[in-house]
C-alpha positions in Angstrom: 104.9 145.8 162.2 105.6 142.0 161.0 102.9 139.5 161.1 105.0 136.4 162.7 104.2 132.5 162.4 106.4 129.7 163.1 106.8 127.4 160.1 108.6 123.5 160.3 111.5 123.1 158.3 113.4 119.7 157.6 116.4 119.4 160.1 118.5 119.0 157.1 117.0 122.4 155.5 117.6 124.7 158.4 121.5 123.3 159.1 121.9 123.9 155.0 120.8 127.3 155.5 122.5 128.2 158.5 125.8 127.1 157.1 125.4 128.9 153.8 124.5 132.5 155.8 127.7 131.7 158.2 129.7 131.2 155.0 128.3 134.5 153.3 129.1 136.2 156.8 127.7 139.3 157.7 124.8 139.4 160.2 122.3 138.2 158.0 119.2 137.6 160.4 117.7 133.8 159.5 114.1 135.4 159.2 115.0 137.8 156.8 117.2 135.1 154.7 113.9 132.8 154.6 111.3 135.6 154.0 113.4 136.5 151.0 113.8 132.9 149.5 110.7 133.0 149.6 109.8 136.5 148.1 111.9 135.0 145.3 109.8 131.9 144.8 106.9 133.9 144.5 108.5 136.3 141.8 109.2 133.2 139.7 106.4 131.6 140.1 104.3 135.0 139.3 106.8 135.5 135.9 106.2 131.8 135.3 102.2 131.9 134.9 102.9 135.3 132.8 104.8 133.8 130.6 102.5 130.7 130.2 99.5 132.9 130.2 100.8 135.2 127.1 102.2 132.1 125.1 98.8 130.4 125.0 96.5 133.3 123.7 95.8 133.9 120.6 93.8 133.2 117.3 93.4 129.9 116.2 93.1 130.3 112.2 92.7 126.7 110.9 96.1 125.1 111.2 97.5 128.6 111.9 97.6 129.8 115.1 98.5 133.7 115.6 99.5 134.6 119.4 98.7 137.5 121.0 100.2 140.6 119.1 99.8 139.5 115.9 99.6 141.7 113.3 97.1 141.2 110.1 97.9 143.5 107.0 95.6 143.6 104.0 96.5 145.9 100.6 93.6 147.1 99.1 93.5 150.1 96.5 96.7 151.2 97.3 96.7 151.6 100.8 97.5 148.9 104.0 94.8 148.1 106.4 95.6 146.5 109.7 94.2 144.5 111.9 95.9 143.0 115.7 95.5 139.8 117.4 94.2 140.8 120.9 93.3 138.0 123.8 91.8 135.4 121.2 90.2 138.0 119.1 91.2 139.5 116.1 90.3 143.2 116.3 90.0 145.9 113.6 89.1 149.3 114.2 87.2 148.0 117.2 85.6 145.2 115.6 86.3 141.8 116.6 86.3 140.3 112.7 87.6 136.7 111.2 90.5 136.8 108.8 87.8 135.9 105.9 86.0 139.2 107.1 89.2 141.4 107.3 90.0 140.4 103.9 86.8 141.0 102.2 86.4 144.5 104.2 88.3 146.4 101.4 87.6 144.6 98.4 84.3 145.1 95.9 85.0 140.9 94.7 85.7 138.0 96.7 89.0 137.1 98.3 90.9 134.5 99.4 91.8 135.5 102.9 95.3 132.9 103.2 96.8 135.2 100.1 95.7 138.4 100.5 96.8 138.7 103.9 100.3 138.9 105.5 101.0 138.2 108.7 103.5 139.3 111.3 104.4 137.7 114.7 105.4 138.9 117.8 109.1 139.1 117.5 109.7 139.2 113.8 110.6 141.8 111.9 108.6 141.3 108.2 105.3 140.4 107.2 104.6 137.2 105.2 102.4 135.8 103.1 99.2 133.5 104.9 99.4 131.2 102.7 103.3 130.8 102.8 103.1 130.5 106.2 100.7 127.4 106.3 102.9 125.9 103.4 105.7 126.1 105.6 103.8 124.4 108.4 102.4 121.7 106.6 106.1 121.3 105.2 107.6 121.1 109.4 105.3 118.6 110.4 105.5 116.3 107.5 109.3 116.5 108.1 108.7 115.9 111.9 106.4 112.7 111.1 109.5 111.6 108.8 111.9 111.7 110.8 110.2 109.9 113.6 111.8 106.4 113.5 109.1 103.4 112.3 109.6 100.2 113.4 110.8 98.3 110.5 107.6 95.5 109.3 108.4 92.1 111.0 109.7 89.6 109.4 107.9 86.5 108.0 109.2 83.3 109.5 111.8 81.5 107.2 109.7 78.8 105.4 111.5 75.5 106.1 112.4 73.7 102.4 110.5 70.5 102.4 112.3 67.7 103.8 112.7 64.6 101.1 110.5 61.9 102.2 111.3 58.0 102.2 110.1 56.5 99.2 108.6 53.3 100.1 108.1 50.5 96.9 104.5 50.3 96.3 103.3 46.7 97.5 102.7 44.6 93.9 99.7 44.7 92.5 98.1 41.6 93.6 97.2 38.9 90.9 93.3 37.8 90.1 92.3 35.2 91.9 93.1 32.4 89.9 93.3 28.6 91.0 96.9 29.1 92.7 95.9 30.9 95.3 96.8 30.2 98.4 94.1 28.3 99.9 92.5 27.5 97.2 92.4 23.6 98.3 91.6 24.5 101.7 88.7 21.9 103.4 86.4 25.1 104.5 86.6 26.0 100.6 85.4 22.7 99.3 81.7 23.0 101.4 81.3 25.8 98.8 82.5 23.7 95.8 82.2 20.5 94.1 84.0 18.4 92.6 83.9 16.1 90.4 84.5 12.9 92.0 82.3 14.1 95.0 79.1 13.9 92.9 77.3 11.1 92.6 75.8 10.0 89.1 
């Protein structure tokens, strides 16, 4: 036995879907059309977070990130060891274990982790080197941040050329004072001289 609700639909929904079951034909009941649009929905939604959920996991190795399923493979005295990306862990032999660790688990010296590991993804087919795989990383993002367009530098403003100034003639160089000067007779100017026929011997 169904549980039954009533659910509002826009006017313009429920004419669209009546329509499209009359053109199917058949006795398609209404209900059952809407209970399995929805059904659908849900499916896709349900595959969507999946799919989300399993692209974001993984182990975040310095600029490298391995996603879920990831398989580490070391060669030490002539025999592979393995090691799986599982959740965000990296788990070998039950131990959860960094790639540093994995690497040195075999060896009696130090190791470099980025070249004595290989690496393979979910999806490929062939193992590669850790170190080649950063290299080619590096390499794809300096390619992307070239190939981004850069706004070219702005131009200075033209410097205008100097326009040529008016020469003006420099006024002459005025004479010393000398007796000819204008004014030289003037009645104001005597108070401050004498003359000879004004003095009285």
């Amino acid at each position: 036995m169904f549980t039954t609700m009533s659910v509002q639909l826009p006017t313009h929904t429920l004419l669209q879907l009546v329509e499209r079951l009359r053109s199917r034909g058949g006795s398609q009941d209404m209900s059952e059309a809407i209970s399995s649009a929805v059904q659908l929905w849900l499916d896709g939604q349900s595959a969507d977070a999946d799919f989300e959920a399993a692209d974001t996991r993984g182990y975040q190795w310095k600029s490298l990130f391995l996603p879920e399923g990831t398989v580490l493979r070391s060669w030490s005295y002539g025999e592979h060891n393995y090691a799986r990306v599982e959740g965000e862990e990296i788990i070998h032999k039950g131990k959860v274990v960094s790639p540093n660790q994995f690497a040195r688990s075999f060896a009696r010296t130090a190791r470099n982790a980025w070249f004595d590991l290989s690496i393979r993804r979910p999806g490929e087919k062939h193992f590669k080197m850790a170190a080649l795989l950063r290299k080619e990383l590096a390499e794809q993002s300096t390619s992307q941040r070239h190939a981004t367009p850069v706004a070219p530098p702005a131009m200075p403003a033209p410097i205008a050329a100097p326009q040529p100034t008016a020469v003006t003639a420099a006024p002459p160089a005025r004479p010393g004072k000398s007796e000819f000067d204008p004014g030289w007779d003037l009645p104001e100017r005597r108070k401050f001289r004498y003359r000879a026929e004004d003095i009285a011997f």
